[in-house]
C-alpha positions as CSV (number, residue, x, y, z in Angstrom):
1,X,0.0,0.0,0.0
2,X,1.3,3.2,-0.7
3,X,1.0,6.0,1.5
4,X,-0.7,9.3,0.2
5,X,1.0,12.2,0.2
6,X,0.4,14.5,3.3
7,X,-2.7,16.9,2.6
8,X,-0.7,19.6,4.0
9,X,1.8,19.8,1.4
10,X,-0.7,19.2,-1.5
11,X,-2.6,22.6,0.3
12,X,1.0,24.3,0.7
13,X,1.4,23.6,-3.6
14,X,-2.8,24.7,-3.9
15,X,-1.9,27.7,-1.9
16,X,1.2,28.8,-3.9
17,X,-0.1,28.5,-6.3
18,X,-3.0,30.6,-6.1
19,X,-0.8,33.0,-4.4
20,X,1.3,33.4,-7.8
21,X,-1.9,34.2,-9.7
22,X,-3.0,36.5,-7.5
23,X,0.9,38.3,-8.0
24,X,0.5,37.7,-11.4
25,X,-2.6,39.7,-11.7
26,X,-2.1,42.2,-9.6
27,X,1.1,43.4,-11.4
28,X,-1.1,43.7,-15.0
29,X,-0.3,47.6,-16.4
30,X,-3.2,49.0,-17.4
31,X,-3.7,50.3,-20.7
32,X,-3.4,54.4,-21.0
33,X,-5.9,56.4,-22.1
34,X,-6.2,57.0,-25.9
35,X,-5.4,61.0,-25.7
36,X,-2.2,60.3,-23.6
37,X,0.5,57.9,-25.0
38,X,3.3,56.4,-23.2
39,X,6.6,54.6,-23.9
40,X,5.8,50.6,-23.8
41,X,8.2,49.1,-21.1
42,X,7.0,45.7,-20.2
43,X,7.3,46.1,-16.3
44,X,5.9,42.5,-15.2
45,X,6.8,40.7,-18.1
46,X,8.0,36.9,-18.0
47,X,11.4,35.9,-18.9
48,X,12.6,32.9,-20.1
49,X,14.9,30.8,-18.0
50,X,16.2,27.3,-18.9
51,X,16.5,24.8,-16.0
52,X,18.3,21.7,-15.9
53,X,17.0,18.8,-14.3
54,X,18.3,15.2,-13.8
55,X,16.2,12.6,-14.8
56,X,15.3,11.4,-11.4
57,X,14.4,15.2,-10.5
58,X,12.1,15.5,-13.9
59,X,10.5,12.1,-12.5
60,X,9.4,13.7,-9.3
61,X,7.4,17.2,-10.9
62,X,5.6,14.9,-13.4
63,X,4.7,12.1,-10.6
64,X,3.7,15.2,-8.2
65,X,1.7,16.8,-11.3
66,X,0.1,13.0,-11.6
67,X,-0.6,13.5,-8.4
68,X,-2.6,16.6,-7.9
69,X,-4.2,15.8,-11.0
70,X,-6.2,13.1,-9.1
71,X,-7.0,15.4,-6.3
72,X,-8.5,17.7,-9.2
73,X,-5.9,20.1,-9.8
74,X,-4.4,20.1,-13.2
75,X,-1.2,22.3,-13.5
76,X,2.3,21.8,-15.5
77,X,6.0,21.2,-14.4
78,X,6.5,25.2,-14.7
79,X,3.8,26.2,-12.5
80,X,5.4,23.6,-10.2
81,X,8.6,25.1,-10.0
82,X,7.5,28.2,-9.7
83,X,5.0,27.2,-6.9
84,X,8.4,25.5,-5.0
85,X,10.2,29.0,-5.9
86,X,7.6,30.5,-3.4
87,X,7.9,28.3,-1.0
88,X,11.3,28.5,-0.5
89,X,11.2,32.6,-0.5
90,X,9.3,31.9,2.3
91,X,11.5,29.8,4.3
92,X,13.6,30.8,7.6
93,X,17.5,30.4,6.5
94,X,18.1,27.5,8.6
95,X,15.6,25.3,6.6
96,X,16.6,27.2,3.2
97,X,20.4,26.1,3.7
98,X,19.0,22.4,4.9
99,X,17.1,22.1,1.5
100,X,19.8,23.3,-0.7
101,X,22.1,21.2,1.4
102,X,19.5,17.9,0.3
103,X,19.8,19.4,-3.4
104,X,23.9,20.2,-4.3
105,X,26.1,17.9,-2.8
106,X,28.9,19.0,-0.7
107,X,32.2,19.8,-1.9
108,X,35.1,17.8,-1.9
109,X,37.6,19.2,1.0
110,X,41.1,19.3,-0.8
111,X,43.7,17.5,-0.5
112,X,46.4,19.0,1.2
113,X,49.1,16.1,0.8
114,X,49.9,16.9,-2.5
C-alpha cells in the first residue's frame, strides 16, 4: 500500500499556487488612455529561464503533477517550479540552507598532501 502524500503539502502547492496568480494579476499595467501615449516598457513581463533537471528530478514534478491531478488540480511542471520557488522565498534560513544542502552535494575538502 502506498501512503498518500500528506494533505498539508498538496494545500501548501494549492496555496502557492493561487498566491502566484494572484501576484500575477495584480502586477497587469493598465492600458493608458487614448489622448495620452506612453513609452511601452514591459514592467511584469516573463522571462525565459532554462532549468536543468536530472532525470530522477524530472521524475518527481511529473509524478507530483500525476498526483494533484487526481486530487483535481491540473497544472504543468513550470507552474510547479515556480509554486516550489515560493515556497522557498518563504523559508527561515536554517531550513533554506538544509534544503539546498538535500539538493547540491557538498564539496570535496582538498587535498592537502599533495
Amino acid at each position: 500500500m502506498s501512503s498518500p502524500a500528506k494533505p498539508s503539502s498538496i494545500d501548501a502547492i494549492v496555496a502557492a499556487a493561487h498566491e502566484l496568480k494572484i501576484r500575477r494579476l495584480a502586477g497587469v499595467v493598465r492600458e493608458a488612455p487614448a489622448g495620452k501615449r506612453r513609452n511601452k516598457r514591459k514592467t511584469s513581463g516573463t522571462v525565459s529561464c532554462k532549468v536543468q533537471l536530472t532525470r530522477e528530478e524530472c521524475r518527481k514534478l511529473a509524478k507530483l503533477k500525476k498526483h494533484l491531478a487526481k486530487s483535481g488540480v491540473s497544472t504543468g511542471k513550470q507552474a510547479l517550479v515556480r509554486a516550489g520557488l515560493l515556497l522557498l522565498v518563504e523559508l527561515d534560513r536554517t531550513d533554506l540552507k538544509s534544503a539546498i544542502r538535500d539538493v547540491i552535494a557538498p564539496e570535496r575538502p582538498m587535498d592537502k598532501s599533495a
